[in-house]
Structure formats: structure tokens, C-alpha cells
N, C-alpha and C positions, 0 to 999 in steps of 0.2 A: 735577431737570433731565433725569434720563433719558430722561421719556415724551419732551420736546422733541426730541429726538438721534430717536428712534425715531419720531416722524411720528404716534402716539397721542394723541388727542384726549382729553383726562380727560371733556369735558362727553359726547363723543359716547359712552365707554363709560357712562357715568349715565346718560342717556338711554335705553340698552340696558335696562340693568339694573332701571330703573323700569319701561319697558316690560314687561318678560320679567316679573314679581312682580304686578305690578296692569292687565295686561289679559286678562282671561277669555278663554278659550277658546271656540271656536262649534261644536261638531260636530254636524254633517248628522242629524236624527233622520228614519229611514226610513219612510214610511206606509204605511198598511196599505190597499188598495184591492179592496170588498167587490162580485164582480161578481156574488156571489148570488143568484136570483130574477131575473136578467136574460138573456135568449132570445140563444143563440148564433144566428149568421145573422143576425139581428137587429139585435141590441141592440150586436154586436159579433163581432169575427171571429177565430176561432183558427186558426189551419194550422199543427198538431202535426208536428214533428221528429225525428225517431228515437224512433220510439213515442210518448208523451208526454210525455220529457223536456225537450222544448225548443220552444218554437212561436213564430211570430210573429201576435202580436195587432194587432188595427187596433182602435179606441175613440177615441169622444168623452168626454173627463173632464180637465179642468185639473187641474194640481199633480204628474202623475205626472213621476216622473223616475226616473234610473238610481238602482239598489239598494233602489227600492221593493217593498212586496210585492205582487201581485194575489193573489185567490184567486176561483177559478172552477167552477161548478156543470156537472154533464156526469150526466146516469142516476144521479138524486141522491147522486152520488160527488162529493167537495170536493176541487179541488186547487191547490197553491200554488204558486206560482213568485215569481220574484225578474227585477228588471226588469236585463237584462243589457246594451243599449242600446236607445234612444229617439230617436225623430225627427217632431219634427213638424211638420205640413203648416203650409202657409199659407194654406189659405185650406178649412175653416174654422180658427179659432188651435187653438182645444180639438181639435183630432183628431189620431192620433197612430199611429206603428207602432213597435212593440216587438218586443224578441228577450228571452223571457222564459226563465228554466230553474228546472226541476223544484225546490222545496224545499221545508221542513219547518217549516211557523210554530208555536215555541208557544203560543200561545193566540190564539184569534181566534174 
């Protein structure tokens, strides 16, 4: 009779409990977005930020989202960044302007 006295629901902590044991987990997996071989001014636009570490990109390409990676071709020098915020247009859907910063992908 305890739980009664104290307002604890036995079915609502099992309910918990099952929950918490037998529902996976969903974590976010970041993609890798390859803008290699694609003509700045073009194809897409960078305006670099304190040197190169930061710049905001404009691109047509679905799926990007924050914490993705872009990697971008410049005087065939490669480099990476990591999507820091996103916003995208409405009209076309796919177009988008980011705040990208500098970083270090292992392998790509």
C-alpha cells in the first residue's frame, strides 16, 4: 500500500521501465557532403570568414543539415568544414545558406 499513500502508479513505472530496456536509440549520423570538382561562383558560393576558417555558403543540394560535413575544392587545396547553422530558402526548397567552420574529416 505504500505506492497508494504516495500517488505512484506501479503500471506507469513499468511502462517506464520497458520503454527505457526495449526502445533503441536514434542518433543523428552526420553526412559527408562532396563539393569536389564543382566551380565556386558557380556551382556555389563561399564568402570566407576570418581567413578561411569560417564562411557562409549558398548551395543547391537536399539533406544538408547542421553538423554535416561539406568539403570544398579551392587551387586544388581540399577543405572541410562542418555545417554550423542552415537556413533554407523557400523557394527554390533545395537552396540553402550556411555558416560553415573549418575542420578535419578523417577520411573522405
Amino acid at each position: 500500500m505504500p505506492f497508494s499513500r504516495s500517488g505512484i502508479n506501479l503500471s506507469v513505472i513499468y511502462d517506464f521501465v520497458m520503454q527505457l530496456f526495449f526502445t533503441t536509440p536514434t542518433f543523428q549520423k552526420h553526412k559527408i557532403h562532396d563539393f569536389r570538382g564543382f566551380v565556386c561562383g558557380q556551382d556555389y558560393v563561399f564568402e570566407p570568414v576570418d581567413g578561411l576558417k569560417k564562411g557562409y555558403m549558398t548551395a543547391q543540394r537536399k539533406g544538408v543539415k547542421r553538423g554535416d560535413w561539406i568539403i570544398l575544392e579551392n587551387d586544388s587545396r581540399f577543405y572541410q568544414y562542418q555545417v554550423e547553422e542552415i537556413d533554407y530558402y523557400s523557394e527554390p526548397p533545395d537552396m540553402w545558406i550556411a555558416l560553415l567552420s573549418q575542420a578535419v574529416i578523417d577520411n573522405f
